[in-house]
Every structure is written in C-alpha cells, then in structure tokens.
C-alpha positions in Angstrom: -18.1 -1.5 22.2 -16.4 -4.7 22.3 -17.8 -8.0 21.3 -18.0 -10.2 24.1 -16.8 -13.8 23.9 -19.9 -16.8 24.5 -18.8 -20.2 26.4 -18.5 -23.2 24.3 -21.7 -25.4 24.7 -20.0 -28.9 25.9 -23.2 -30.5 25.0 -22.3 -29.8 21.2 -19.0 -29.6 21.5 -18.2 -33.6 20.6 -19.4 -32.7 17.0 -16.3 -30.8 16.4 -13.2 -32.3 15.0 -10.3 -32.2 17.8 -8.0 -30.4 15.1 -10.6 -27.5 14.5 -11.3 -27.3 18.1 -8.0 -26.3 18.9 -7.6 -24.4 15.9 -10.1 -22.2 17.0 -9.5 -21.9 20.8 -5.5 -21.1 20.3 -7.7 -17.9 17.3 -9.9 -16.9 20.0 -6.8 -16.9 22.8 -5.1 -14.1 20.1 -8.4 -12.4 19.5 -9.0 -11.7 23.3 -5.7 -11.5 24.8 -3.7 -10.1 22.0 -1.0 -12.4 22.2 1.0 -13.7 19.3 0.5 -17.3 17.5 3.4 -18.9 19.3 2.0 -17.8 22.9 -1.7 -18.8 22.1 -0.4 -22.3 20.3 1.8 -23.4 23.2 -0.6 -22.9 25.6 -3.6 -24.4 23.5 -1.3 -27.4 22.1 -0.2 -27.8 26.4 -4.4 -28.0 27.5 -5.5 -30.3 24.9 -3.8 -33.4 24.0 -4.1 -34.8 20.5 -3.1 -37.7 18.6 0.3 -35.9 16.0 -1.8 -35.8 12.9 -4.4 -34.0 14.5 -2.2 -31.8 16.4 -0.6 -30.6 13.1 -3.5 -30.3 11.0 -5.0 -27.7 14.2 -1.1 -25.8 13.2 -1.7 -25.7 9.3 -5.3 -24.0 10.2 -4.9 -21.7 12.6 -1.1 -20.4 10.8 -2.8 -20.4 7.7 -5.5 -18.2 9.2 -3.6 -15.7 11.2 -1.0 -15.4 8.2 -4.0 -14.5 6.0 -6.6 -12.9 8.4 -7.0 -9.9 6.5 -8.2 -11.9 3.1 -10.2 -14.0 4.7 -12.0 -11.2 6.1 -12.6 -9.9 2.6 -13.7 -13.3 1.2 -16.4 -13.7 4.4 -17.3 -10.1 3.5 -18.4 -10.8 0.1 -20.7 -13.6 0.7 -22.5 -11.5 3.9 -25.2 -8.7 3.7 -24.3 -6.9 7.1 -21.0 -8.2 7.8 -20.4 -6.0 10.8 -23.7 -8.1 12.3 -21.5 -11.8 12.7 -19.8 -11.5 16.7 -16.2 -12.0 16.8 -16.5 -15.2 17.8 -18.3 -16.6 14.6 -16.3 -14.6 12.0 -12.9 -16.6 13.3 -15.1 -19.8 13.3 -15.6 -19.2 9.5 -12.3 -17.8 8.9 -11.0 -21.6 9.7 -13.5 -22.8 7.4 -12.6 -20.4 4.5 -8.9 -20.7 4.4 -9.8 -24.9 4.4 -12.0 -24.0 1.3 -10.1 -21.2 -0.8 -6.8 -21.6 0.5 -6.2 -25.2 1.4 -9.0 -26.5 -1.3 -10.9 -29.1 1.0 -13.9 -30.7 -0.2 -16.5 -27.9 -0.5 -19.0 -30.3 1.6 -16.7 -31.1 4.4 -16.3 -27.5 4.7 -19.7 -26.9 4.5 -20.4 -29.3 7.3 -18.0 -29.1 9.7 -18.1 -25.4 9.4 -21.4 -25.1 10.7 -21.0 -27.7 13.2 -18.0 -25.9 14.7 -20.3 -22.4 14.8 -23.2 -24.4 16.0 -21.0 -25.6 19.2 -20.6 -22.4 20.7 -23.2 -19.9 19.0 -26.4 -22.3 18.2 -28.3 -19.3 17.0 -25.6 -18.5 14.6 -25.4 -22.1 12.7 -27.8 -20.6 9.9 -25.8 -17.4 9.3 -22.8 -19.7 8.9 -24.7 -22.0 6.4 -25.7 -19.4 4.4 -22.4 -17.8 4.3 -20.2 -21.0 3.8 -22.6 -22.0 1.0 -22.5 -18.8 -1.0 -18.6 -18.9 -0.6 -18.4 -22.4 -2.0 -20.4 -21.1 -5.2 -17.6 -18.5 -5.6 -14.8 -20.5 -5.1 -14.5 -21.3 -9.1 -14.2 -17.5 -9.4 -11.4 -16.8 -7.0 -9.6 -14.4 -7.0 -12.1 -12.8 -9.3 -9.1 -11.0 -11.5 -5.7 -12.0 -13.3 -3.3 -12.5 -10.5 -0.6 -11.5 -13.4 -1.7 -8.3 -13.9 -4.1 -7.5 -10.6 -2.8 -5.9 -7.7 -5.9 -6.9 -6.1 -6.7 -10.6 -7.2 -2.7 -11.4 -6.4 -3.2 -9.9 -3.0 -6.3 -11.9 -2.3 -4.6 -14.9 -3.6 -1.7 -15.3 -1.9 -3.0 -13.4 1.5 -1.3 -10.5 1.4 -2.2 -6.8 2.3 -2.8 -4.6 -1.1 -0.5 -2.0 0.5 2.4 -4.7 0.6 1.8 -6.1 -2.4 2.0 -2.7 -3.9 5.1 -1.9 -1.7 6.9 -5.3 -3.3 5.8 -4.8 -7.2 7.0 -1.1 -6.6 10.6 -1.6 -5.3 11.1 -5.5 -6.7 9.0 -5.3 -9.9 5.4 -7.5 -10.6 7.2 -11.1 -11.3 9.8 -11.0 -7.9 6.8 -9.9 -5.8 4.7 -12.7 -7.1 7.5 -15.4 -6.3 8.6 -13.9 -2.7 4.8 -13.7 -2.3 4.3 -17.7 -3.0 7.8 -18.7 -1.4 6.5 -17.0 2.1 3.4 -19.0 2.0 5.7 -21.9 2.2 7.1 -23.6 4.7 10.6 -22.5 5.9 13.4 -25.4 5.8 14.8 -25.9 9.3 18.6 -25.3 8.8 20.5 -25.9 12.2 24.3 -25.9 13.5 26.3 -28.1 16.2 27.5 -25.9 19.2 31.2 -25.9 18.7 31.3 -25.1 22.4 29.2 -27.2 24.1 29.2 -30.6 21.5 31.3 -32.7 19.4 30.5 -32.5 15.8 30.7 -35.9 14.1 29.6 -37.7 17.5 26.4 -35.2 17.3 26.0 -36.1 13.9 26.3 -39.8 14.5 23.8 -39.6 17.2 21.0 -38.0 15.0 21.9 -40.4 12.3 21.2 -43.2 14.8 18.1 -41.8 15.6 16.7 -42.2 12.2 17.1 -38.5 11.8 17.8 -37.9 8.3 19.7 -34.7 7.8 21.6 -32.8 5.2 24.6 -30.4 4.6 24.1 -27.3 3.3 26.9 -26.6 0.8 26.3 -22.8 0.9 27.5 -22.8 4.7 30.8 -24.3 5.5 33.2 -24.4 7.8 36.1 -23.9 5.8 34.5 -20.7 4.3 31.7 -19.4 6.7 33.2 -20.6 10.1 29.9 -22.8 10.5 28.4 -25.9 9.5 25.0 -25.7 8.1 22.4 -28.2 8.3 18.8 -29.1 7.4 16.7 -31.5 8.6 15.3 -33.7 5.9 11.4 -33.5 7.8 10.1 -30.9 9.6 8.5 -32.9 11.7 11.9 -34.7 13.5 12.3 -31.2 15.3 9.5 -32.8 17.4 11.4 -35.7 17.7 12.3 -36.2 21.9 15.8 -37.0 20.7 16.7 -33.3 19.1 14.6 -31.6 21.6 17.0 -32.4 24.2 19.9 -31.1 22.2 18.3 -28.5 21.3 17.3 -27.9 25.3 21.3 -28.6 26.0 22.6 -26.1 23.4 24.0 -28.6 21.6 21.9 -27.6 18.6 20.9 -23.8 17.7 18.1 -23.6 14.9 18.9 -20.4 12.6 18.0 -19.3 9.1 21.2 -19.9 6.5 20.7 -16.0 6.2 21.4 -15.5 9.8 24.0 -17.9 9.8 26.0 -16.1 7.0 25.4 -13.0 8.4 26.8 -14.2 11.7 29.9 -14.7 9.5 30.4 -12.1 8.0 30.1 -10.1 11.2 33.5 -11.9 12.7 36.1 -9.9 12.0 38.8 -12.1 10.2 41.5 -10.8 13.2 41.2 -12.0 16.1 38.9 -8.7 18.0 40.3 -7.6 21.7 36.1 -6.3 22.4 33.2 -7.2 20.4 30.0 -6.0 21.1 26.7 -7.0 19.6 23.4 -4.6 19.8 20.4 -6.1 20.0 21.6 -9.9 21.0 17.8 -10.3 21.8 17.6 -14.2 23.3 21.3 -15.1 22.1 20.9 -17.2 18.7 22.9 -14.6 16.9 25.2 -14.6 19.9 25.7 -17.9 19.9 26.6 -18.2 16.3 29.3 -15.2 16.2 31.1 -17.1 18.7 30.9 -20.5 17.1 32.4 -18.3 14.2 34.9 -17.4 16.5 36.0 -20.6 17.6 36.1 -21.8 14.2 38.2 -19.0 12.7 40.6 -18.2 16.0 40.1 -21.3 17.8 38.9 -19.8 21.0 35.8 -17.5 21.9 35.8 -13.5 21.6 35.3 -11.3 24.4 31.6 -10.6 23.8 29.5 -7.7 24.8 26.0 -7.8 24.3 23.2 -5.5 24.6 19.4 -5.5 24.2 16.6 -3.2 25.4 14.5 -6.1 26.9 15.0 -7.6 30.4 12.5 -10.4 29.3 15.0 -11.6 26.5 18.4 -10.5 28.6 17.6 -13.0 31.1 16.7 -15.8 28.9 19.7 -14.9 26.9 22.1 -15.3 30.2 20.5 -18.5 31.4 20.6 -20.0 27.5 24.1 -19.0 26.9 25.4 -20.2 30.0 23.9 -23.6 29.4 25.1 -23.8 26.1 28.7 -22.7 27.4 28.8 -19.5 25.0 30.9 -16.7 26.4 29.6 -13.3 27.0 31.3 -10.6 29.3 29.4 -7.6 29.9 25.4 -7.9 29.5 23.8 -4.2 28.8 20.4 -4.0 29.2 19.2 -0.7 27.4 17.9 1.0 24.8 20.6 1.1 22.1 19.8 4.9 20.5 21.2 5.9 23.5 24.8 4.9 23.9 26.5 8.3 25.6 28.2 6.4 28.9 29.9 3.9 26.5 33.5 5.2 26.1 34.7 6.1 22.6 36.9 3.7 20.2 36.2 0.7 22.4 35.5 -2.1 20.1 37.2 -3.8 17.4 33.8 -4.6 16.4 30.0 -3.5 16.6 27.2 -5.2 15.4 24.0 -4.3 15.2 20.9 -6.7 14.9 18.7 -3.9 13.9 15.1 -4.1 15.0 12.8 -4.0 11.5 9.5 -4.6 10.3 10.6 -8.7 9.7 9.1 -9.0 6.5 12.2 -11.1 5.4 10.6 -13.9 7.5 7.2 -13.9 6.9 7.4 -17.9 6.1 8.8 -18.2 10.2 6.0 -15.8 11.6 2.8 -15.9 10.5 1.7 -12.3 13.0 3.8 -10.3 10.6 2.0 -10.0 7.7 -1.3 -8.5 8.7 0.2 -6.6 11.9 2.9 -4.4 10.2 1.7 -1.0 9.0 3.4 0.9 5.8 4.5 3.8 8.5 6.6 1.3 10.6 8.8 1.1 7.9 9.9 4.5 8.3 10.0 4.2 11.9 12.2 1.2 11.9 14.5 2.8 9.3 14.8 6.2 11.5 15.9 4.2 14.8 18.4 1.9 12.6 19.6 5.2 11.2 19.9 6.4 15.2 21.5 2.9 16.2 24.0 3.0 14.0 25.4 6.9 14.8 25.3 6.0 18.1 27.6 3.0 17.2 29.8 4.7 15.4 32.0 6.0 18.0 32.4 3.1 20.1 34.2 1.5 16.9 38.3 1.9 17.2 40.2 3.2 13.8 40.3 0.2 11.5 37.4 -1.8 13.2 34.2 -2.5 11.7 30.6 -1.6 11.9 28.3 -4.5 10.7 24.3 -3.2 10.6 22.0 -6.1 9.6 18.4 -6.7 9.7 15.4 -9.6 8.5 14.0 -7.1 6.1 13.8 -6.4 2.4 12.7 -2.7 2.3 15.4 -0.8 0.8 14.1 2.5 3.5 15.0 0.2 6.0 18.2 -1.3 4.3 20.0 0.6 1.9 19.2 3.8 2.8 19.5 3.9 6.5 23.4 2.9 5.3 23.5 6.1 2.9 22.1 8.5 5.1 24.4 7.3 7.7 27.4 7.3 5.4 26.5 11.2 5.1 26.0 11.7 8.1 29.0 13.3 10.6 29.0 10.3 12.6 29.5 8.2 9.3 31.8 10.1 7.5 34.9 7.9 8.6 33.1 4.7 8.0 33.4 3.0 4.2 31.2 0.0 3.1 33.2 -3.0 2.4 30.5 -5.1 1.6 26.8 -5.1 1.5 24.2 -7.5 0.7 20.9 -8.3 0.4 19.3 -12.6 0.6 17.2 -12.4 -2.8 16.8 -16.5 -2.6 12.5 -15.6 -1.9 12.7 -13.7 -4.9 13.2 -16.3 -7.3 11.5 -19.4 -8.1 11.3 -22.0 -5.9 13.9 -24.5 -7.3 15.8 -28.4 -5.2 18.2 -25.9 -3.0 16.4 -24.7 0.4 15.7 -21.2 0.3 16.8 -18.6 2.9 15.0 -15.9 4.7 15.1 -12.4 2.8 18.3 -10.0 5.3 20.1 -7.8 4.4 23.7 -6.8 6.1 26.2 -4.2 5.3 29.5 -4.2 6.8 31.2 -0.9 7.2 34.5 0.0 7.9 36.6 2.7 9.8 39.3 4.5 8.1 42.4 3.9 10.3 43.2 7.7 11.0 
C-alpha cells in the first residue's frame, strides 16, 4: 500500500533553512507525481522565492540527491534497524541530509541539526528516528565507502552514486580505470558550450553585446567555423546563463545551448554537397535542427530543405513554434513513430539522420533522473528500435547519399553493434561506414579543456548503383 504524504506543520516550518525547504518540496513533487527534476524544480523554484545563493544551494541538494538516490538509500539503510518502518516522507528528508554529510562533506553537526529540524517540521513524531539515524551515519562517515574504491565494485559504486549493475556494465566494456574517471567526470558539472544563430543574429555584434554585459565567455578551439561549420562557445560561469541579458537571446533564438558533442555531430551530419532533401528522425524540440542548418548556412551559404520527424506531438509543436522564432527552416514536419516509415517514398533524400532514442547515459552530468531510472534491459531495447530506425531509413536514402545514426550513449549494444547488425542486414547491405566515432573526453581525466558529453555517431554511405 502506498505511503501517504503528511502536510508540513507551518508552526515549525521557520526552523528550516529556505534552501532545504525547497530542496525537499521540488523531492517530494518527484516522489508523488512522478515527474522528472526539471518539471518539479521549475515549479518549486516559481512558488518560493529565494535570495540566488540560497536558490542554488536548494539545486546542488536536491540534483545531488536524485543523481544518487539509490546510494543514499543504502547508506540510510545501514544506520536503521527496520528500514522499511521510516514513511516516504522522512527517508527523502534524510536523504538531503546524507548526501550534505557523505557526499558534499558538511560539518557533521550542521547536518545533525538541521536534519532533524527539517524532519521535525513535517513529521514531529519522527525527529528521534532521524537523530538516531543521522548520528550513527556521522560515526560512519570515516569509514566510507567501507572498501577500496580501486579494486571494489561495490565501495566505487557507493562512492561516486552509481548503480553496481552500471558500474559493472562500465568496468566490463571500458576497463576498471575509464569507469572510475567517466564515473567522477559525470558527477561534475557540465560546461555550458553555446552557438550564435547564424539565422536569426549577427555574430561579432552578439558577441560584443555579451562582452558588454560583463559576460565572460570563451572559444572553443575544437569547434570552428572554418572546420565544423559552427562556432563553439563556453560561458566562463555557469551562473551568467541566469543572467536576464542571455535569457532573452536565448528566448529569441539568438543563442542555442548544445553539448560540443552535439555540435560536432551536427557537422558531420551535413553533407559537404549541397543536399536537394534532408530529413532528420527524431528532431525532438529542434536543437539538433537548428544546428544542422546553421551548418548549412555556414558551408553552402543558405539553409537546406529540411524534413523533420519525431513521434511526440508535445516536442513537434514546441519544435515548430521555437524554430519559427529562431528563423530556422523546416519544410515538412512528420509526426510519427519512426520504425514505421512504409508511406515515405523510396531514394528520397540526399540525407537521413537519425537522432536515435537511447538510454542517455552519455549525459548523465546534464540529467541527474538518468542514472537511477535506466534499467540494464533498456539497453537492449534501445539498441533493437535503433537497429529498426535505421532499416527503415535505409531506403529513403538516394544512391550516393548518406545515412548518419547517432545517439548520447556509450554502450557499444547500443552503438556499434546496432551499425554491424544493420550493415548485415538486407536493408544495410548497400550502405558502407565512412566514419564512425565515439566522444571518449568522460573517459579520461579531468584536465584545463572542457569536456564533452559521451555520443557516439556513425555515418554511413550508399554505394551509388
């Protein structure tokens, strides 16, 4: 039966901190409605006003929880004779207070206290249970993760918040020491990398204008125009995203925020001839769209004639409205499932892409829900619908065109063999792989240069006859 949710007691209420107050509302809005962080922070940011240093704090907690809700649970476990006793309620009270204490390393006192004191505001009766529980955690704190994170499966799950099963999954296909750095590079936060609309602003007056605002900002070498079709950039601090200023450009479609990943793949996608029809599967709300054509009017000078398609009327009709006020060209909008392609006519594009749906463990720095919501058999479902996506493709693409299949994955089921089977397949046996490639930057050490997000894209082409 399912645990009920108390009221807040107002009368206690004052004695929590504003920051843990809303972390804990926007955890309770996912627990009982079952939406995602973005939905429940944007609603719970929008009800209660707070001053920014506050407001951010309330983001670090309650993305650090939801990003490692499963080890928390573990951790609050340990320390409780009949965990399955604690409501709901009260074990996502002391899940705030246990990433602050084994995760974020706050003083074991001020977790202690303000622990209790955010339980005791909504569940008087359950203030002692918390006590008890937060004081036995801080006397195990000097023994987490209790093992050798450099040799245990378990004590490097539990330390960096991960799932066993994914950790597992990670040291099995990417060996133990590239597991361990993409799992400490996704607890990270991701650099915003951004480009100037070609189509709806003028570069160096953009520029200008940010640099006026105090808006300190960078080029990204690895993403130029004179090699990529795009501009890459990264703001210098996170925060000026927030600023009222970018915003408003971003509101315009003047800016588009996009991993560097994205962006490249965007790139390579473009044909380097000029393509009569292009159509892109899966456009989803149109970042990806919006980069192909600034591609496009970087490499031809003018916009393609874009298709797009996506399963979602949700993300079709944001995608119509964003794209028109950002000036981006599309031509036909499909709104249907993709595995099912039998009314489009054959040898009708120059060029398909496909922005396969996957399990998104690529960009597990970006979204938080990922980690703990994906399930080891979703891999193989992912990789069996690519696999169907892509040989239904296959014969829209004209002789000599090009098939580009990319996704914000690492899994090699969902990558690299979705590309073989289809390559084997009778729809694939015309199609050769030009070039193929895989964003390893979460692999490696962190180092100066901004990392990217972990796709993969492959581009194939068909033989001419």
């Amino acid at each position: 039966m399912p645990k009920t949710v108390r009221p807040s007691k107002k009368q206690r209420a004052s004695r929590v901190t504003p920051a843990r107050k809303l972390a804990f509302s926007v955890l309770e809005d996912i627990r009982c409605h079952k939406v995602f962080l973005e939905q429940a922070w944007n609603r719970g940011a929008k009800a209660l006003s707070l001053p920014p240093a506050e407001k951010a704090f309330a983001r670090l907690l309650t993305t650090e929880v939801v990003s490692r809700r499963g080890s928390l649970d573990i951790l609050i476990n340990r320390v409780l004779k009949s965990p399955d006793d604690i409501q709901d309620d009260v074990r996502n009270a002391l899940r705030i207070s246990f990433v602050e204490l084994f995760y974020l390393n706050k003083p074991a006192h001020v977790v202690s206290h303000e622990g209790v004191e955010l339980v005791r505001s909504f569940a008087p009766k359950a203030a002692g249970v918390a006590n008890f529980a937060l004081r036995r955690a801080c006397e195990q704190k000097t023994e987490f993760p209790f093992g050798d994170i450099h040799s245990d499966v378990s004590a490097v799950s539990l330390y960096f918040g991960f799932p066993q099963w994914l950790t597992q999954k990670l040291i099995d296909e990417f060996g133990f020491d590239s597991a361990f750095h993409f799992m400490e590079n996704s607890n990270c936060s991701a650099p915003l990398f951004f480009i100037i609309n070609q189509a709806h602003a003028n570069g160096p007056q953009t520029l200008k204008s940010l640099v006026n605002q105090g808006i300190k900002i960078f080029p990204l070498p690895r993403i130029q125009q004179k090699d990529c079709g795009l501009s890459c950039f990264l703001f210098a601090r996170r925060s000026d995203v927030g600023n009222e200023f970018v915003i408003d450009l971003l509101r315009k479609g003047s800016l588009a925020i996009s991993d560097g990943a994205a962006q490249k793949v965007a790139s390579l996608a473009v044909p380097d001839c000029f393509p009569d029809r292009f159509l892109e599967i899966g456009a989803g709300r149109g970042t990806k769209s919006l980069l192909l054509q600034n591609v496009a009017l970087s490499r031809f000078g003018k916009q393609m004639a874009l298709d797009t398609l996506d399963v979602d009327q949700s993300r079709t009709k944001e995608r119509i409205s964003r794209l028109k006020q950002a000036d981006i060209v599309q031509n036909e909008v499909f709104c249907q499932d993709a595995t099912h392609l039998s009314h489009f006519s054959d040898a009708t594009y120059d060029a398909v892409f496909i922005d396969a749906p996957c399990t998104g463990v690529g960009t597990l720095r970006r979204h938080a829900d990922i980690r703990w919501r994906v399930t080891e058999h979703e891999i193989s479902a992912m990789a069996e619908k690519g696999l169907t996506m892509l040989k239904q493709a296959a014969r829209l693409v004209k002789p000599g065109g090009s098939l580009t299949y990319a996704t914000c994955t690492l899994f090699k089921e969902e990558n690299e063999q979705v590309v073989e089977a289809f390559l084997k397949s009778e729809q694939g046996n015309s199609f050769s792989v030009s070039s193929q490639l895989l964003f390893d930057d979460l692999f490696h050490k962190a180092q100066s240069e901004p990392l990217f997000d972990a796709h993969f894209v492959c581009k194939l082409q068909k033989d001419v006859s």
